[in-house]
N, C-alpha and C positions, 0 to 999 in steps of 0.2 A: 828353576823347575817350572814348568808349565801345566798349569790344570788341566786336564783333558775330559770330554766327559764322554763316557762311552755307553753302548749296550749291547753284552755281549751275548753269543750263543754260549749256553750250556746245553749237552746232549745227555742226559741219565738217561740209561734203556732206550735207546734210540727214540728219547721225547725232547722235542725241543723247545725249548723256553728263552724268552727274553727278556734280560735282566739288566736291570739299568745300573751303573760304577761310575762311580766318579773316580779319578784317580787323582793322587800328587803327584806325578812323576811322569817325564818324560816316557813315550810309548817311540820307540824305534821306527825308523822308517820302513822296518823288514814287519813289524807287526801291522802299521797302517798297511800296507799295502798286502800282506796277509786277508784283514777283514776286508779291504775292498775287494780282493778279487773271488774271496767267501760271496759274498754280496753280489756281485757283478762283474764278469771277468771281459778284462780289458777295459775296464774305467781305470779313472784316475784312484789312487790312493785320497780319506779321508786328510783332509787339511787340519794343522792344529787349532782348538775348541772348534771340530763341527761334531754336530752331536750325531753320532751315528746309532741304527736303529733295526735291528732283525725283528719283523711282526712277528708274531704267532701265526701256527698254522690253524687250517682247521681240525687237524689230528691233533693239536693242544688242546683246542677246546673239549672236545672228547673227554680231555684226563685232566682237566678243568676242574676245581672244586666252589662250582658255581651254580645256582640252581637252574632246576630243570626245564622251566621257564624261558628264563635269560636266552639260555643256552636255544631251543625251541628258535628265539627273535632275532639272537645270532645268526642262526644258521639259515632263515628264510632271509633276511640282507643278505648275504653271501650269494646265495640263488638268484635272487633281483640282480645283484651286483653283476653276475658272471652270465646270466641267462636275462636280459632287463625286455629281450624280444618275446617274454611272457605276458610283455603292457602292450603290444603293439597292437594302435587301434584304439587303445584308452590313453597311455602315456607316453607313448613311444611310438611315430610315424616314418620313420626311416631304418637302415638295416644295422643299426651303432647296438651295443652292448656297453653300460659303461666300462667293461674290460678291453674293448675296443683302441680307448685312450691311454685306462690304466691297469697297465696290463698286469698278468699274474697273481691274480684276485686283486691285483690294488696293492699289490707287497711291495714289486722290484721298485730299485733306485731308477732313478733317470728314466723312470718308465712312467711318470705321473701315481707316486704312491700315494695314497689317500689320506697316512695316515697322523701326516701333518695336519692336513686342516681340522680333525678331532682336537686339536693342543693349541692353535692357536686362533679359532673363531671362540666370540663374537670377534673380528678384526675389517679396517675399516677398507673397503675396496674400489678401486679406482673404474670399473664398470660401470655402476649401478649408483656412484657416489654417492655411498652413503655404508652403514655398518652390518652385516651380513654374521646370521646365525649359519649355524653348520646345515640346518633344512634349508635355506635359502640357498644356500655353496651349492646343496644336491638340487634344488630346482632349477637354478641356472643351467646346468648341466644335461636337466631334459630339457628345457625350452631351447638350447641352443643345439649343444653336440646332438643329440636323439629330433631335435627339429619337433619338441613334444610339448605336453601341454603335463607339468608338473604335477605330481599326488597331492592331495592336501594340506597344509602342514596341521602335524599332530595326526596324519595317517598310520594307520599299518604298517604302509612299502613306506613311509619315511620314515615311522620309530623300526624299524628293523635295518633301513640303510643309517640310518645314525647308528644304530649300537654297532653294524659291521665294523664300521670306521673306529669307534670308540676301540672297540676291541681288538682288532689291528695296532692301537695305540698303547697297549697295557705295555705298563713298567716305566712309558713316557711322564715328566715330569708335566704336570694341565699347562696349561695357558702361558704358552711360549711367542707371543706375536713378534716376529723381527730376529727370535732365533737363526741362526746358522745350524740348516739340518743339511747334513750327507745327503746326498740323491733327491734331494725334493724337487718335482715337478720333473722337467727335462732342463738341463744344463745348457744354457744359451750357447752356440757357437760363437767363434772368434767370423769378426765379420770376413765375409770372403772376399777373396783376391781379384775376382772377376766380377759384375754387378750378374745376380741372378740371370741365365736365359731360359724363359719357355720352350725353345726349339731345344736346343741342349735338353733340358729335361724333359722333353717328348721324348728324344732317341731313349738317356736312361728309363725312363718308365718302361716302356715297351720291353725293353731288354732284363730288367730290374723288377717290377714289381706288377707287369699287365696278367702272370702267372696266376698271382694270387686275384687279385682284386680289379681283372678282365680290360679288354684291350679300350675300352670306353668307360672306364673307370665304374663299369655298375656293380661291381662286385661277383660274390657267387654265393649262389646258394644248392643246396639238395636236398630232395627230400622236402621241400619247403620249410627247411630249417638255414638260417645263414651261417654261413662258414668263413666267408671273409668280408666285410662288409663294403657298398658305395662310397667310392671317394669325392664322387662331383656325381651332378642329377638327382631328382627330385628323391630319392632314398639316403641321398648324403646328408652330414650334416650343414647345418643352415649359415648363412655370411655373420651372424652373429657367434658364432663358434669360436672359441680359443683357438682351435687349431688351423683358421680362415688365415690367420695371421703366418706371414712366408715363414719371419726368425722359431716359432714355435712348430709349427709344422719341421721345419729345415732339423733341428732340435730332435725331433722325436722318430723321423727315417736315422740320422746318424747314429743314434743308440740303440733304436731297435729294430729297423728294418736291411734288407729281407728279412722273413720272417726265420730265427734260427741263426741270423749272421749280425748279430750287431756289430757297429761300426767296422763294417767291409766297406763301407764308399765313405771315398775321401769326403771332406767337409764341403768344396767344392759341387762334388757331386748333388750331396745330399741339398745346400742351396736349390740346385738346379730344377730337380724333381722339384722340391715342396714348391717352387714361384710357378713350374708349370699345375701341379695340381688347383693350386689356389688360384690357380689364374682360370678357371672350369666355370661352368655355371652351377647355379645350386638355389637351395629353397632362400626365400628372401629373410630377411634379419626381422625379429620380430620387433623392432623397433622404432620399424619403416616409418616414414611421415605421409610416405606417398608421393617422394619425388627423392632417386635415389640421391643428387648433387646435394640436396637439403640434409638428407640422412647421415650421409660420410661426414660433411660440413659439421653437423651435429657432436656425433660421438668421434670428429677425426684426433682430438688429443688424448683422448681415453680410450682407442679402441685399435680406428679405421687408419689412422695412417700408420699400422702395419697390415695392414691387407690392398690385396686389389680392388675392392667394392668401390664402383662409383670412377673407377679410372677406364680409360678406355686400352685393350688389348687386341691388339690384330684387328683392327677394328671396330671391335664390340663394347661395349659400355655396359659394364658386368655390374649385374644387377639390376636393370633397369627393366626391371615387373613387378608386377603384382602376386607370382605363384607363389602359394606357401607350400608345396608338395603333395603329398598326401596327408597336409596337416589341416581341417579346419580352423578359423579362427580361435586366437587364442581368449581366454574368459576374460570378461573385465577383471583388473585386479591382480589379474597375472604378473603383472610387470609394476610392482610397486615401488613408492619412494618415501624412504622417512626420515625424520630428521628429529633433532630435539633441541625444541627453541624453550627456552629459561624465562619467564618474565619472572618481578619481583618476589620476593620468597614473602610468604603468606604465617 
């Protein structure tokens, strides 16, 4: 018999909660693939020990027996979290939301749910190498995807996006690093059959996704409110972005784009689009040295040799300026490095 470790939905009075089980016993492939498609329809079925995970909603919280406080810092994370173009101008320089990335308050599988890194930070990250608090996780996040310059740590907008996440994670067992979860992040593709084309995914964009997020990738907005954000240009996010990278981009059109159709394009496809998107110009990585060959050269084992920075396309040698966007410099200190060296014990 095989351990499994699950969290199920319960519905009393049409409230829903999630509640962590472990089981002794074999769970049926009709049951896995039940919760998966509860969760996500048209994913794969949960694999045996992945720890599968229904957040709470915000209607939980509501019927919450939590004080009224918490609840209060809750629900301003949430706000930040789904509306983050409330900072724009202080923390946020481009037209990104972080629902943008992760979608559906931060809930869905395969959709970059958040509610992993609440369980398994401090954990130690191959960016920045070195070890990363969950405020750090969220800075990263502005400085890169938003192309912004991060809240303070021990802020407001951070102790309220820290408890979002936190609370997204209730019933989760803490500090899981290396865990096997259901749905974390976007689900790597199998590599594709064709190497990535740019022209290829010009035609699909145009066809596929220039609807939403316009025929030159700037997005749309109304009302002077954004409705779908800049994919490439000075509103997009920055060469330092997770999603600058083709396999993760590639990753996140298959499961969730068009918007309403996940995985309607084949895998192929979806290659296609993300190597021409990332193949775009965009605000520079904030970790520039000032000469982009140096830069890629720098962070290319931890970073850049999944992206096009620094490579030349169609002639162009992406990245090679100085624009940070509509971003001012970022503040000394912004981009820290720590470490901890032992000398003799005292």
């Amino acid at each position: 018999m095989k351990k499994i470790m699950w969290t199920v939905m319960v519905l009393p009075a049409a409230l829903s909660m999630s509640v962590a089980v472990q089981a002794d016993t074999d769970v049926s492939k009709a049951s896995q693939a039940q919760v998966a498609q509860h969760l996500a329809p048209g994913f794969r079925a949960p694999k045996d020990n992945e720890f599968v995970h229904v957040p709470p909603t915000m209607a939980d919280l509501d019927e919450a027996d939590l004080h009224p406080e918490l609840k209060k810092v809750i629900r301003k994370g949430h706000d930040l979290f789904v509306n983050t173009q409330q900072l724009r101008g202080v923390n946020v320089f481009n037209s990104m939301n972080c629902s943008s990335c992760h979608m559906g308050e931060g809930r869905l599988p395969n959709a970059g749910p958040i509610w992993p890194a609440a369980v398994t930070l401090p954990d130690y990250r191959p960016k920045n190498d070195h070890v990363n608090s969950l405020e750090e996780r969220i800075a990263g996040c502005f400085m890169y995807s938003m192309n912004g310059i991060p809240p303070a740590y021990g802020s407001d907008e951070m102790l309220a996006l820290s408890a979002y996440h936190q609370w997204l994670a209730t019933g989760v067992p803490l500090y899981q690093p290396g865990k096997s979860m259901y749905g974390r992040g976007y689900a790597r593709l199998p590599d594709p059959e064709q190497t990535p084309d740019t022209q290829r995914g010009a035609k699909l964009y145009q066809a596929q996704c220039a609807i939403c997020h316009g025929e030159e990738g700037q997005g749309l907005s109304q009302y002077g409110k954004v409705v779908f954000p800049a994919l490439w240009g000075d509103l997009s996010f920055n060469w330092g972005a997770g999603i600058s990278r083709v396999f993760t981009l590639a990753a996140f059109t298959k499961q969730n784009m068009p918007l309403g159709k996940p995985n309607s394009l084949t895998d192929q496809e979806a290659w296609d689009i993300a190597a021409f998107v990332d193949s775009q110009e965009r605000p520079q990585d904030p970790r520039y040295t000032g000469d982009v060959t140096e830069t890629r050269a720098k962070f290319l084992d931890t970073f850049h040799k999944h992206t096009q920075y620094g490579t030349e396309v169609e002639g162009r040698l992406l990245g090679d300026h100085d624009s940070t966007g509509e971003k001012p410099a970022l503040p000394e200190g912004s981009l820290r490095h720590r470490t901890f060296e032992f000398g003799e014990s005292r």
